[in-house]
N, C-alpha and C positions, 0 to 999 in steps of 0.2 A: 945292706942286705948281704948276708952269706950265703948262697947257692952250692949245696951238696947233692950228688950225683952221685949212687950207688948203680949201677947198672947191673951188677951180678943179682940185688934186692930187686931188680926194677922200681926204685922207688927214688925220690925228691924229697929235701927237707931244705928249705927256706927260713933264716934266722932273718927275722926281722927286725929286735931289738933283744938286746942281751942280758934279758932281764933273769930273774928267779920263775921258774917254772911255779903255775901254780895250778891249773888246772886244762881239760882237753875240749871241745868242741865235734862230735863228730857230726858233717855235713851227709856224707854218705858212707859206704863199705872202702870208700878210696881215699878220702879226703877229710883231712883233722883242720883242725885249728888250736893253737896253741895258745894260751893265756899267762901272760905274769903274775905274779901276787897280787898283784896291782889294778888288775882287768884291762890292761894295754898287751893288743897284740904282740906276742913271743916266736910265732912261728909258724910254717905252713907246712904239714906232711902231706906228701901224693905217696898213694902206692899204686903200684900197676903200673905205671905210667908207660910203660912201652904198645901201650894199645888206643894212646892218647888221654888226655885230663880234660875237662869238662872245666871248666872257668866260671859259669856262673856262681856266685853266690859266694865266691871268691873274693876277699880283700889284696887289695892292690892289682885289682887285675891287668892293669896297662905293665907294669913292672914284671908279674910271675909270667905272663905271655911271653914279651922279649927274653926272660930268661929261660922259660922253656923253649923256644923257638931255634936261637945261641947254641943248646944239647942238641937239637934236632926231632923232641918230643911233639907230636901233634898236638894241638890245641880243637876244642870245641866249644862251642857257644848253645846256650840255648836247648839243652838237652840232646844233641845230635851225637852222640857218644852212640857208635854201634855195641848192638848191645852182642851177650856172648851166648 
């Protein structure tokens, strides 16, 4: 996994395998999912993330937690993402 950390973006981009981009997934206004040509996960986008990311419904969530956690980015569970 490659963990990029834009902070001027406020935003996270997680390579998960390096494959051919082939298409996107979006979960919400914050959170993408990345697909290969192949329909094996490619990648995870956060944006926003300086106001915490929301993990459910998230792939590899034991993994992107620790490495959110590592940046110092808040994590939540379960919909508890204060809202704006």
């Amino acid at each position: 996994m490659n963990f990029e950390y834009d902070r001027t973006a406020d935003a996270v981009y997680i390579l998960i395998n390096d494959v051919k981009y082939g298409h996107s997934e979006c979960l919400d206004e914050t959170r993408f999912i990345d697909y290969g040509e192949n329909g094996v996960i490619r990648g995870i986008e956060l944006l926003f993330v300086g106001g915490g990311v929301e993990l459910n419904s998230l792939p590899y969530q034991a993994k992107v937690k620790e490495l959110l956690q590592r940046y110092g980015i808040k994590i939540y569970l379960d919909g508890a993402v204060p809202k704006k």
